[in-house]
TIRO-2110 file (N, C-alpha, C; in Angstrom, 1 decimal):
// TIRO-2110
3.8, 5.9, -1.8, N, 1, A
4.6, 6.1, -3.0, CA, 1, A
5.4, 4.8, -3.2, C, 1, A
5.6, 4.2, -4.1, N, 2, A
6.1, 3.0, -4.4, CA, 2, A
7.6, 3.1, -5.2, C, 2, A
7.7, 2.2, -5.5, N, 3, A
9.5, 1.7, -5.7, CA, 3, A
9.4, 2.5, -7.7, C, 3, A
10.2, 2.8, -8.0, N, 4, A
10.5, 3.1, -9.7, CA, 4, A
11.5, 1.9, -10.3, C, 4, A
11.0, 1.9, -11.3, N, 5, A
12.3, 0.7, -11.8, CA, 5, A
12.7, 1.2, -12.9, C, 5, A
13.8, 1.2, -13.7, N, 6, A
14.4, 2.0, -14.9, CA, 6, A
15.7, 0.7, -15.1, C, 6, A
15.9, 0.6, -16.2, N, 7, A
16.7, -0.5, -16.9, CA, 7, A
17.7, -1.3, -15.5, C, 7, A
16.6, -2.2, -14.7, N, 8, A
17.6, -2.7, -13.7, CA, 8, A
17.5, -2.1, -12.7, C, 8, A
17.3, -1.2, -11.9, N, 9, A
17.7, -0.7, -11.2, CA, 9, A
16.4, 0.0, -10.4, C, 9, A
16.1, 0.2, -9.1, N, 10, A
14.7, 0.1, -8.3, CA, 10, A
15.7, 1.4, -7.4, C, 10, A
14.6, 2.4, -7.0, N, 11, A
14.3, 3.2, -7.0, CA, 11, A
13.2, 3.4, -5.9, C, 11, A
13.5, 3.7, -4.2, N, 12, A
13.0, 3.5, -3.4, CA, 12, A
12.6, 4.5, -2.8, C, 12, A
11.5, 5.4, -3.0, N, 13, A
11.7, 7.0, -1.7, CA, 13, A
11.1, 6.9, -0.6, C, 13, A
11.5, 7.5, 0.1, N, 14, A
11.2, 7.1, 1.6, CA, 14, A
11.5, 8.5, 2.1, C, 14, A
10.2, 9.2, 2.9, N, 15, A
10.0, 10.9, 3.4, CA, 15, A
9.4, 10.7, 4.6, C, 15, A
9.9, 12.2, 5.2, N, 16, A
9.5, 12.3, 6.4, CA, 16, A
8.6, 14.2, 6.4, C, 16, A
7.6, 14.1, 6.5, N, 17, A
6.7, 14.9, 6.5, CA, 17, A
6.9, 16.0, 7.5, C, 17, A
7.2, 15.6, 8.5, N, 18, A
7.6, 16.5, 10.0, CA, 18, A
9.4, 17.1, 9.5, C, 18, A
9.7, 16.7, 8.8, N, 19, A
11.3, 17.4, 8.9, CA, 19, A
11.2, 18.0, 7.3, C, 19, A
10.1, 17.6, 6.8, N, 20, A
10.0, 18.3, 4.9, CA, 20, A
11.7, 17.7, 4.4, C, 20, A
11.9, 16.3, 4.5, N, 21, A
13.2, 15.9, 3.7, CA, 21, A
12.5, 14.5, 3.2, C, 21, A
13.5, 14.1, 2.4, N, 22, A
13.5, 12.4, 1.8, CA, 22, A
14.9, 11.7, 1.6, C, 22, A
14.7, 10.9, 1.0, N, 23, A
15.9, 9.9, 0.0, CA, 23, A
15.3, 9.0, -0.4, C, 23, A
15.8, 8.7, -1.9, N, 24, A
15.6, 7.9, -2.4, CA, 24, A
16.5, 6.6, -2.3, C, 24, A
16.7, 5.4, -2.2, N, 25, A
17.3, 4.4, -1.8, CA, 25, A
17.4, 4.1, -3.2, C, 25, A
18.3, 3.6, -4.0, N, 26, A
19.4, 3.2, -5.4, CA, 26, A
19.8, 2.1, -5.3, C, 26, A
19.0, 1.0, -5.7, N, 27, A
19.0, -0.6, -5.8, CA, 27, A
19.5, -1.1, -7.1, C, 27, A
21.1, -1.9, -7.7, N, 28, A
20.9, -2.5, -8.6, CA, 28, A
20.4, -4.2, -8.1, C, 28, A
19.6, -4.6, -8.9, N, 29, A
19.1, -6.1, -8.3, CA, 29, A
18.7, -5.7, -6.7, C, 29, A
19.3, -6.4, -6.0, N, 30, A
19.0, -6.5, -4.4, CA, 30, A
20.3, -5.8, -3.9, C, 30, A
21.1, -5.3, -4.5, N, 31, A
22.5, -4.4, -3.8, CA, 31, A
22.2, -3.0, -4.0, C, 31, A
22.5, -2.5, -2.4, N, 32, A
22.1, -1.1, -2.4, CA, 32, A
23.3, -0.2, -3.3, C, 32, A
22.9, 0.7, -3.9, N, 33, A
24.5, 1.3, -4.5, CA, 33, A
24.2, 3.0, -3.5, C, 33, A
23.1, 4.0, -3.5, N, 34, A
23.4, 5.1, -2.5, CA, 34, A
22.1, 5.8, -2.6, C, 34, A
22.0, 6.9, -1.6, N, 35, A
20.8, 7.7, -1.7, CA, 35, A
21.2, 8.9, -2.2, C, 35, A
19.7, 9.5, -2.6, N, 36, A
19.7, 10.6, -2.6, CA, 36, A
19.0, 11.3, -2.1, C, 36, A
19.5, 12.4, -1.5, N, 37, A
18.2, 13.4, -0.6, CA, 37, A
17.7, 14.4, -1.2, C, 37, A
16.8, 15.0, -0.7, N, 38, A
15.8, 15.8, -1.4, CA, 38, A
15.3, 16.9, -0.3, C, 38, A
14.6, 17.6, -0.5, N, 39, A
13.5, 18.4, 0.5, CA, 39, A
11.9, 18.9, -0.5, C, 39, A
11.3, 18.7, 0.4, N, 40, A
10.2, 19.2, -0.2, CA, 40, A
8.9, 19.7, 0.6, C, 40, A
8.2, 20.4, 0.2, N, 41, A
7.1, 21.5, 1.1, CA, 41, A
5.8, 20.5, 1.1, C, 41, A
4.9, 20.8, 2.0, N, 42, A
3.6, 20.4, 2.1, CA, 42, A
3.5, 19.0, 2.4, C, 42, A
2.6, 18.5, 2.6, N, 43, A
2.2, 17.5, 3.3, CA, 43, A
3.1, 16.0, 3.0, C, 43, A
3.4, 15.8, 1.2, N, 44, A
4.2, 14.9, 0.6, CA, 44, A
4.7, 15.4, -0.4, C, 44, A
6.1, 14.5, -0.8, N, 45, A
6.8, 15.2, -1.9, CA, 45, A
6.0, 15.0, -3.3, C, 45, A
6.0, 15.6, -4.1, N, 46, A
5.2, 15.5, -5.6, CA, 46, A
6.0, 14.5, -5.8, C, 46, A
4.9, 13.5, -7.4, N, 47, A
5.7, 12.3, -7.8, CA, 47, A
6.6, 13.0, -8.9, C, 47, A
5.7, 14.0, -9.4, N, 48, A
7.1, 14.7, -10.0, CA, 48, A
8.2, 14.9, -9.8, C, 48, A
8.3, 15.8, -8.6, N, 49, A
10.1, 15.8, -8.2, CA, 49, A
10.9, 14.6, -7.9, C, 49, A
10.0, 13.4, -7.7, N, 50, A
10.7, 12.5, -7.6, CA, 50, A
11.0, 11.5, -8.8, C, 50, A
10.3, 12.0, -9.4, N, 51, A
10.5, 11.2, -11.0, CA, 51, A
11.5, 12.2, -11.7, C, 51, A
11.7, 13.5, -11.5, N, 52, A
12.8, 14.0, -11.9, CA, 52, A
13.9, 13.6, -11.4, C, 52, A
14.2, 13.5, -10.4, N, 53, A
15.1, 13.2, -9.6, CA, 53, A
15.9, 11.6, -9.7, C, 53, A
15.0, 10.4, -10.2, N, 54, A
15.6, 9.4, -11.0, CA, 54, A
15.9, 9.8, -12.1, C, 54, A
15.0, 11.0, -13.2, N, 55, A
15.7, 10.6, -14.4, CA, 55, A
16.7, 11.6, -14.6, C, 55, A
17.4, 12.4, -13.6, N, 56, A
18.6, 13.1, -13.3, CA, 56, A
19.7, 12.2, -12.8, C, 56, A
19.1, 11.6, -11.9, N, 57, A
20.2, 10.3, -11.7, CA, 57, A
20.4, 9.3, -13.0, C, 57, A
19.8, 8.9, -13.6, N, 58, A
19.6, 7.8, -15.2, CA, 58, A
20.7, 8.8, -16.0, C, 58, A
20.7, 9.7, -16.1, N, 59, A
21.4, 10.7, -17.1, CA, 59, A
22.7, 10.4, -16.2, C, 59, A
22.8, 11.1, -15.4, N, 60, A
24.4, 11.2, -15.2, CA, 60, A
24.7, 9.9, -15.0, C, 60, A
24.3, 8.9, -14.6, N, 61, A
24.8, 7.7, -14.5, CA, 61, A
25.0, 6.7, -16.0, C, 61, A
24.3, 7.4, -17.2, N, 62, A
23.7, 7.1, -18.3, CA, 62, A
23.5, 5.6, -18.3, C, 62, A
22.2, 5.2, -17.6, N, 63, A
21.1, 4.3, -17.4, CA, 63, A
20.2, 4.5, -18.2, C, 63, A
END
């Protein structure tokens, strides 16, 4: 699963299959700004929940 980019800002997830968790890493340019964690069932997380999950972050940060 690859990086998201949205006006500026990259968008990293990174999961662990054996513990069913994630985080997304929150890049403006090359400066980390924070994660977010997640959980999710079965083998990998859907790109859906992860694409919700930036554009829930875009909204409240209004990006």
């Amino acid at each position: 699963m690859g990086a998201i980019e949205r006006n500026g800002y990259r968008f990293v997830p990174e999961f662990s299959v054996i513990e069913q968790n994630g985080a997304i890493h929150v890049y403006n340019r090359e400066n980390f700004i924070e994660e977010i964690h997640f959980q999710f069932s079965g083998n990998y997380p859907e790109l859906d929940q992860i694409e919700d999950l930036v554009d829930q972050y875009c909204e409240k940060h209004n990006l």
